[in-house]
N, CA, C and O atoms as a GROMACS GRO file, in nm:
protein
  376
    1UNK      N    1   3.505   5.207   9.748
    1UNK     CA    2   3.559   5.307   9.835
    1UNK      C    3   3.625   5.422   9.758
    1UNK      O    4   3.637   5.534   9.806
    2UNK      N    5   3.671   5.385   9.623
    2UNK     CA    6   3.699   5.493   9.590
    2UNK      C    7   3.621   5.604   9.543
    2UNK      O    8   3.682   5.710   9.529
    3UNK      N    9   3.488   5.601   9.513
    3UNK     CA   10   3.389   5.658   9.498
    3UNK      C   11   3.430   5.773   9.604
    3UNK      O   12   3.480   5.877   9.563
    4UNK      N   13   3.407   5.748   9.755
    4UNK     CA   14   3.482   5.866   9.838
    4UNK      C   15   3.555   6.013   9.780
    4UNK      O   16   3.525   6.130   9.758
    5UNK      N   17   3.667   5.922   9.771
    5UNK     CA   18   3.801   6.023   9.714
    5UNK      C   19   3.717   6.093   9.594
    5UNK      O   20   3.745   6.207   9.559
    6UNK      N   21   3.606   6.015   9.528
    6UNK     CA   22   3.613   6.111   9.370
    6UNK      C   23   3.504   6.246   9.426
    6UNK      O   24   3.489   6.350   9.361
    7UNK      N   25   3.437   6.217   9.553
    7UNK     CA   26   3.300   6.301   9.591
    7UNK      C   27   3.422   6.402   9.654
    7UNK      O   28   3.391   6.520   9.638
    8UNK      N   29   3.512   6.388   9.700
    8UNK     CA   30   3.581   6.518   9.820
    8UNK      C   31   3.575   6.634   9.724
    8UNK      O   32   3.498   6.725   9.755
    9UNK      N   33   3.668   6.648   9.576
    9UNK     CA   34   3.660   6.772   9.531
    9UNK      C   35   3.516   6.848   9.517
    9UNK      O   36   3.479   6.947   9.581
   10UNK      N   37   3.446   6.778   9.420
   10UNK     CA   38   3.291   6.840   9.420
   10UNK      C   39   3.263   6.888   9.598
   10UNK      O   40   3.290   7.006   9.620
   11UNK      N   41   3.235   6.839   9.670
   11UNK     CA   42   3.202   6.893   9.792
   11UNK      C   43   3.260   6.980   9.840
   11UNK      O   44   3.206   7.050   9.926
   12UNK      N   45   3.424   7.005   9.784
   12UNK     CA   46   3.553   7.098   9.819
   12UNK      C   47   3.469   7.218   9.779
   12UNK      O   48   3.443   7.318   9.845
   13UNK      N   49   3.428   7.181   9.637
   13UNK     CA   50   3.327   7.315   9.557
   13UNK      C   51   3.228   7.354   9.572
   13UNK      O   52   3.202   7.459   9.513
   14UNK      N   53   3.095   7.275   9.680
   14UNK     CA   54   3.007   7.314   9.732
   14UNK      C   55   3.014   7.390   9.854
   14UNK      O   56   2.943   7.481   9.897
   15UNK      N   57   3.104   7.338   9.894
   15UNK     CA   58   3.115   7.393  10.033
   15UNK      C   59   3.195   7.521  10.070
   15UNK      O   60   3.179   7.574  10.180
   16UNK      N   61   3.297   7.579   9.958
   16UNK     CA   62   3.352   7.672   9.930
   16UNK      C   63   3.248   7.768   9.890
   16UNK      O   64   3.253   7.886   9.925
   17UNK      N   65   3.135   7.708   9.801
   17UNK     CA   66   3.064   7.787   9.710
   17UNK      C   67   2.951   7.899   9.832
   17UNK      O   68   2.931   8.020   9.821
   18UNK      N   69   2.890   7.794   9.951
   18UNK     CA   70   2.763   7.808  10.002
   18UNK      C   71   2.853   7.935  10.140
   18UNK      O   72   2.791   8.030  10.188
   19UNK      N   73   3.007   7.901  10.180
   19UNK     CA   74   3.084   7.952  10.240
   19UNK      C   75   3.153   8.098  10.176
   19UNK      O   76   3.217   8.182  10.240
   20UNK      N   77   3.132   8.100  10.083
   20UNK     CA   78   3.179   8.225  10.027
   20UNK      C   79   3.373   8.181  10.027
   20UNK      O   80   3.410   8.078  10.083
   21UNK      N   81   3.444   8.244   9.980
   21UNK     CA   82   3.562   8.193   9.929
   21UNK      C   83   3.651   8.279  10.111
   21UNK      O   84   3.773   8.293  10.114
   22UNK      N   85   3.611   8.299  10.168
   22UNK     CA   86   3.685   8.362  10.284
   22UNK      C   87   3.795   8.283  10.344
   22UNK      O   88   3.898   8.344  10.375
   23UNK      N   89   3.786   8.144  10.367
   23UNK     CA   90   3.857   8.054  10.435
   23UNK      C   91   3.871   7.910  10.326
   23UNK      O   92   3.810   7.803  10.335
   24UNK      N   93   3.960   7.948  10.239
   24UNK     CA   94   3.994   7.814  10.113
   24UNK      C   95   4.023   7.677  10.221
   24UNK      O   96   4.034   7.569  10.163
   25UNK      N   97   4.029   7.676  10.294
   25UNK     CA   98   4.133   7.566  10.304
   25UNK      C   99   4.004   7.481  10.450
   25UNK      O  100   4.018   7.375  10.511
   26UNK      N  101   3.889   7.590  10.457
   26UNK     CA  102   3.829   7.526  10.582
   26UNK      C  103   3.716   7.443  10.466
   26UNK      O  104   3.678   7.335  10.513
   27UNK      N  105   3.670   7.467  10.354
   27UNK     CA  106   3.604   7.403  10.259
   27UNK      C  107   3.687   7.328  10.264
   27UNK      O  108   3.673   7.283  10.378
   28UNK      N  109   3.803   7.256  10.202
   28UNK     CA  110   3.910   7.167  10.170
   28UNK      C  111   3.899   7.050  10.292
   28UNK      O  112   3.897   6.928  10.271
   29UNK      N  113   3.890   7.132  10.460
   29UNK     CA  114   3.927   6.989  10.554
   29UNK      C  115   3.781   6.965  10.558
   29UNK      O  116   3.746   6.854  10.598
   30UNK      N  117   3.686   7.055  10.521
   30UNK     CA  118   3.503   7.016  10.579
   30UNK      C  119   3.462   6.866  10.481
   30UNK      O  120   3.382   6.774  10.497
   31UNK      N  121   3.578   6.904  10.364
   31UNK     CA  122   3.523   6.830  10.251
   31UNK      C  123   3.613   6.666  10.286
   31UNK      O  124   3.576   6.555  10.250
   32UNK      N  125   3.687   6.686  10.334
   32UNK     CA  126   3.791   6.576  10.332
   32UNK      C  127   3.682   6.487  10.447
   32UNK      O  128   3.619   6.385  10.423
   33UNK      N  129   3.689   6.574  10.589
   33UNK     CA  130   3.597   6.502  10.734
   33UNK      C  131   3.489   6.433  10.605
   33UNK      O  132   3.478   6.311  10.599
   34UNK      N  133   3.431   6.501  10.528
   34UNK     CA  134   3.284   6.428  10.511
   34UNK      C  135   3.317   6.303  10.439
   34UNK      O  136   3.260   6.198  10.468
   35UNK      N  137   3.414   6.311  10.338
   35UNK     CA  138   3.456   6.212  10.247
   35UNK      C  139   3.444   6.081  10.336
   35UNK      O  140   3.365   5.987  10.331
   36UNK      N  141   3.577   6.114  10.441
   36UNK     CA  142   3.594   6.030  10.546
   36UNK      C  143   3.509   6.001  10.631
   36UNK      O  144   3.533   5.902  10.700
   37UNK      N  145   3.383   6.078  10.653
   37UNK     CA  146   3.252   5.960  10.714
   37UNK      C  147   3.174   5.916  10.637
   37UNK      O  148   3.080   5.853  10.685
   38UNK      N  149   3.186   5.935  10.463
   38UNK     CA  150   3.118   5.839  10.394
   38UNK      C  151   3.192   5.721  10.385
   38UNK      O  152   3.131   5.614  10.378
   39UNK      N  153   3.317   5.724  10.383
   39UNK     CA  154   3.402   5.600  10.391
   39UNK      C  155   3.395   5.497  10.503
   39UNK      O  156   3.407   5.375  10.485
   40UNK      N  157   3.375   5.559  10.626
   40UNK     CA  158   3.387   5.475  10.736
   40UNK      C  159   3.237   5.386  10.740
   40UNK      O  160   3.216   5.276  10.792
   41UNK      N  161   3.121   5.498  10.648
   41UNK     CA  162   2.974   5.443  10.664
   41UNK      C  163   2.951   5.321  10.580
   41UNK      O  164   2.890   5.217  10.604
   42UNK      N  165   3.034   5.375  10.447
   42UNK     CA  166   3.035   5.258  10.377
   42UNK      C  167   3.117   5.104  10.417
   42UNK      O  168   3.068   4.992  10.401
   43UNK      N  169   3.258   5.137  10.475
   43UNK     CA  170   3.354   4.996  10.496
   43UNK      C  171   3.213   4.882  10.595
   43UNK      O  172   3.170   4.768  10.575
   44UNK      N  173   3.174   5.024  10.731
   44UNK     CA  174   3.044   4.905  10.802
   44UNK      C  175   2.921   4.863  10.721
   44UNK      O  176   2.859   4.778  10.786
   45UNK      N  177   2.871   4.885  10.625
   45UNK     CA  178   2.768   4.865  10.559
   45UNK      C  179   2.846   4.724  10.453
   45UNK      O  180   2.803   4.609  10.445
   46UNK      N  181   2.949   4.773  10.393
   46UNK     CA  182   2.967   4.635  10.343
   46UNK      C  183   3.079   4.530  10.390
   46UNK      O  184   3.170   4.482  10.321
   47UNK      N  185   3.046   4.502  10.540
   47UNK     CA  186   3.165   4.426  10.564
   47UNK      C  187   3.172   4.306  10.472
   47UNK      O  188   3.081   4.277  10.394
   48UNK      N  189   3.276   4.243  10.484
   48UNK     CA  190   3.348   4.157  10.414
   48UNK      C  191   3.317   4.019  10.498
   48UNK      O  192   3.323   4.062  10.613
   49UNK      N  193   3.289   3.885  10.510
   49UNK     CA  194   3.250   3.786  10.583
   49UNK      C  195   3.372   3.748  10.565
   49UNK      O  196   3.414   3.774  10.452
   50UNK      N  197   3.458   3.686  10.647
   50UNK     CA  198   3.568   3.611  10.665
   50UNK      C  199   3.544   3.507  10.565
   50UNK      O  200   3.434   3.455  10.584
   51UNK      N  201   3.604   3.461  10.468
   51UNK     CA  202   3.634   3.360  10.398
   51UNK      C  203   3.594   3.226  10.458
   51UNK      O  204   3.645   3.192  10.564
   52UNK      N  205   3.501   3.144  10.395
   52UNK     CA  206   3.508   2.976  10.455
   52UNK      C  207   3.497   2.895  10.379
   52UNK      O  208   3.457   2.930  10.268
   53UNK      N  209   3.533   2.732  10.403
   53UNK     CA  210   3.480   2.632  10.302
   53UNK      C  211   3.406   2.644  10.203
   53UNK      O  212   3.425   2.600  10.090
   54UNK      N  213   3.280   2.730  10.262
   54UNK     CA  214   3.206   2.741  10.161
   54UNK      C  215   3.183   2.866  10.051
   54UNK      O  216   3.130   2.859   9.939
   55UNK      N  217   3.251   3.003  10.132
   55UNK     CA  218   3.229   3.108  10.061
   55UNK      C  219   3.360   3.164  10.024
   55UNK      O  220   3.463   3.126  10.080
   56UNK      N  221   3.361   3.247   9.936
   56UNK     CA  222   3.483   3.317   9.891
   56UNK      C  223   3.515   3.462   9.947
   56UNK      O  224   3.569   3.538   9.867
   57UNK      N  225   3.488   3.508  10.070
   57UNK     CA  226   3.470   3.615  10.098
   57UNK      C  227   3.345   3.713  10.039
   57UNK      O  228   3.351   3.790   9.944
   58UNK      N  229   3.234   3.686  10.125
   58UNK     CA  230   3.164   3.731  10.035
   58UNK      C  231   3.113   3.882  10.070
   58UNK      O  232   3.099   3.871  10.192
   59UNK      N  233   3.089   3.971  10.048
   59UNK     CA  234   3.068   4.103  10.059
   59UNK      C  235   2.892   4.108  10.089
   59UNK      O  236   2.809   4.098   9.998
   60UNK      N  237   2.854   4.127  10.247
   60UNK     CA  238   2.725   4.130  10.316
   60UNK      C  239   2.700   4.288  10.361
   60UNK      O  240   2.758   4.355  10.446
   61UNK      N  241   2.597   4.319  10.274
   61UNK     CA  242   2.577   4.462  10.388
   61UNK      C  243   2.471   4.438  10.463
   61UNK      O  244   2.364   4.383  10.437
   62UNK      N  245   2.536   4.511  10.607
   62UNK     CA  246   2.431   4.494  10.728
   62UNK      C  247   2.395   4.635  10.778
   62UNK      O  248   2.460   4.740  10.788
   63UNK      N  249   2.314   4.612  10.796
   63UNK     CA  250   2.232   4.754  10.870
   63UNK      C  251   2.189   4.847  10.764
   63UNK      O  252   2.211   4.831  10.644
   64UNK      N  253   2.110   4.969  10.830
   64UNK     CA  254   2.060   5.044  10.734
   64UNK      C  255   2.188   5.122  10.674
   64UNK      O  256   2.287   5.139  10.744
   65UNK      N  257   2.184   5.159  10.573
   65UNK     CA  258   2.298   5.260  10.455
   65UNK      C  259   2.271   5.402  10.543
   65UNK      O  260   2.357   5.461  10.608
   66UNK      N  261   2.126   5.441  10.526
   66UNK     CA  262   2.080   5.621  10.599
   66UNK      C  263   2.120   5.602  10.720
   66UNK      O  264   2.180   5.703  10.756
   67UNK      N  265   2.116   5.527  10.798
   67UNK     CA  266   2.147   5.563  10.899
   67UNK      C  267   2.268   5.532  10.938
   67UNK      O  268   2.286   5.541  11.059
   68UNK      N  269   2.372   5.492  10.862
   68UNK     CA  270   2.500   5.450  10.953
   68UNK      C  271   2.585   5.586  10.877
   68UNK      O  272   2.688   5.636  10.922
   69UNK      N  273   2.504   5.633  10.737
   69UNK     CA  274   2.528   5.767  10.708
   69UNK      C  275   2.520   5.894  10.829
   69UNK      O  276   2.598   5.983  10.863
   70UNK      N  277   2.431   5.867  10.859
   70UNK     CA  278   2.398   5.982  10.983
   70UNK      C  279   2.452   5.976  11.102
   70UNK      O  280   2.486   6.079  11.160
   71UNK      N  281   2.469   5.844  11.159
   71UNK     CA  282   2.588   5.829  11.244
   71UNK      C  283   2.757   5.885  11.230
   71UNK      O  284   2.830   5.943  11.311
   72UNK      N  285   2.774   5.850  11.128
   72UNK     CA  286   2.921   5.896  11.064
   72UNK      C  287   2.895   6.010  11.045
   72UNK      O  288   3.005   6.059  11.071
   73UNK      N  289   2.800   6.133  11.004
   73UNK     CA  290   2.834   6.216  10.974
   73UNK      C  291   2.792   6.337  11.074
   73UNK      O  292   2.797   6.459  11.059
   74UNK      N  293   2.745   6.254  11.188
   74UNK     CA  294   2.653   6.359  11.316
   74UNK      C  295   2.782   6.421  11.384
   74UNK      O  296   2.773   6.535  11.429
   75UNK      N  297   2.902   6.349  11.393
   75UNK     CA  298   2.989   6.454  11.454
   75UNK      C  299   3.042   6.563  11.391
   75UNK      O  300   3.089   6.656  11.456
   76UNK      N  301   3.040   6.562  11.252
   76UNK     CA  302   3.073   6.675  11.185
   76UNK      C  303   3.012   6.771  11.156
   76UNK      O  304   3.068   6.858  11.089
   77UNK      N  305   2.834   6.792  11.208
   77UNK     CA  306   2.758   6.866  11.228
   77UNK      C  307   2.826   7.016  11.297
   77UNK      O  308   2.816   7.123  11.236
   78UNK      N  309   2.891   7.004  11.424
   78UNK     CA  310   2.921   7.102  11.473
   78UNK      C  311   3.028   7.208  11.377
   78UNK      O  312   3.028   7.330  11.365
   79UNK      N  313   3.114   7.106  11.318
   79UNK     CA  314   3.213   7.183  11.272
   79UNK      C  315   3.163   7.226  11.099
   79UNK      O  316   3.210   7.324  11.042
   80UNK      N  317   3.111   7.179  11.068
   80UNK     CA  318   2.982   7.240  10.931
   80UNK      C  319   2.893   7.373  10.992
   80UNK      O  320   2.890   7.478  10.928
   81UNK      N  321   2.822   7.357  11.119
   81UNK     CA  322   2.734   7.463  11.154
   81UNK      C  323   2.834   7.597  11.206
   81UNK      O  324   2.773   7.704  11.197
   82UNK      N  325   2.936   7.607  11.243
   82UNK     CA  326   3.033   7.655  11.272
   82UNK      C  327   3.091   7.758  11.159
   82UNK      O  328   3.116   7.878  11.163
   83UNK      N  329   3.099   7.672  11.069
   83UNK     CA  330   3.190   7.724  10.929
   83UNK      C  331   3.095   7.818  10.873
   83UNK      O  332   3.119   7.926  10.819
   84UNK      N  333   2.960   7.752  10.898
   84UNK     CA  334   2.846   7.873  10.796
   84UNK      C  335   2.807   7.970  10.886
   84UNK      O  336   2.791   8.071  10.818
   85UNK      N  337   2.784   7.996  11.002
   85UNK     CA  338   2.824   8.135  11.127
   85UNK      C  339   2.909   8.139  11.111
   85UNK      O  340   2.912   8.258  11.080
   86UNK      N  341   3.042   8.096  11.099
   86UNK     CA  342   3.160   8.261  11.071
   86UNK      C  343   3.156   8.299  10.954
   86UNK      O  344   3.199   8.413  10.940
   87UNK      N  345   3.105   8.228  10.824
   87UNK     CA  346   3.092   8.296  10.675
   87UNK      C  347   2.975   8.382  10.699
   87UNK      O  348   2.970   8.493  10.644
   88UNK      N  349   2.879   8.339  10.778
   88UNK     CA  350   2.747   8.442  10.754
   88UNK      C  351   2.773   8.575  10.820
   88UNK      O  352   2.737   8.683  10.775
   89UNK      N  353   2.838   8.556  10.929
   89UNK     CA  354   2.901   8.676  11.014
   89UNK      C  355   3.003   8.758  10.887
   89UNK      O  356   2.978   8.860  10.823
   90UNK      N  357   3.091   8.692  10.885
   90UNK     CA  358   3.164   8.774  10.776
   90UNK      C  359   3.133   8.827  10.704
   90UNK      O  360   3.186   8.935  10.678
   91UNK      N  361   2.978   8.752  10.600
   91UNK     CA  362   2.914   8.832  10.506
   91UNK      C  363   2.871   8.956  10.592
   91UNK      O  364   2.925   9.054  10.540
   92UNK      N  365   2.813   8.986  10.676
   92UNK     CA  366   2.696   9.067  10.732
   92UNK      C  367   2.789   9.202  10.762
   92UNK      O  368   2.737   9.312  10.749
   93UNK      N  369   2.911   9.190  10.798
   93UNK     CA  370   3.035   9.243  10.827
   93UNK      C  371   3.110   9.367  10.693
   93UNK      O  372   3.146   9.484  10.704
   94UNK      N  373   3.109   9.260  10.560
   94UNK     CA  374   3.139   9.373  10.482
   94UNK      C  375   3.033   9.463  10.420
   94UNK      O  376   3.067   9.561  10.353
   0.00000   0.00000   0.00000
């Protein structure tokens, strides 16, 4: 999971980059939301099996990885498509 936290800056910098520098801080939360639905995609992909007699907690991933990616990250679609119409507007503007 910490993998997450190390992807937010780089993405802080892509997403600043493709946005043009107009709004610092809307790159910063776009980057954080995404971090945070790779995190949530990953915790369901590798749940943890409750501990038993026989196992030690063992770490099972279920379901597909792409797609519980795309689930987690389909609500943040709007607010990504959003951010690049008001940068593209802005560009067209000066």
């Amino acid at each position: 999971m910490e993998t997450t936290t190390a992807i937010e800056h780089p993405l802080t910098d892509a997403i600043a980059e493709r946005l043009g520098d107009g709004e610092p801080h809307t790159a910063r939360v776009l980057a954080a939301s995404v971090a945070s639905a790779v995190r949530v995609a990953l915790e369901q992909w590798l749940r943890t099996t409750a501990p038993s007699s026989t196992t030690s907690g063992l770490i099972v991933p279920s379901g597909s990885q792409p797609e519980l990616l795309r689930t987690t990250l389909a609500p943040l679609a709007p607010a990504l498509d959003a951010a690049e119409q008001r940068a593209l507007r802005h560009h067209r503007h000066q």
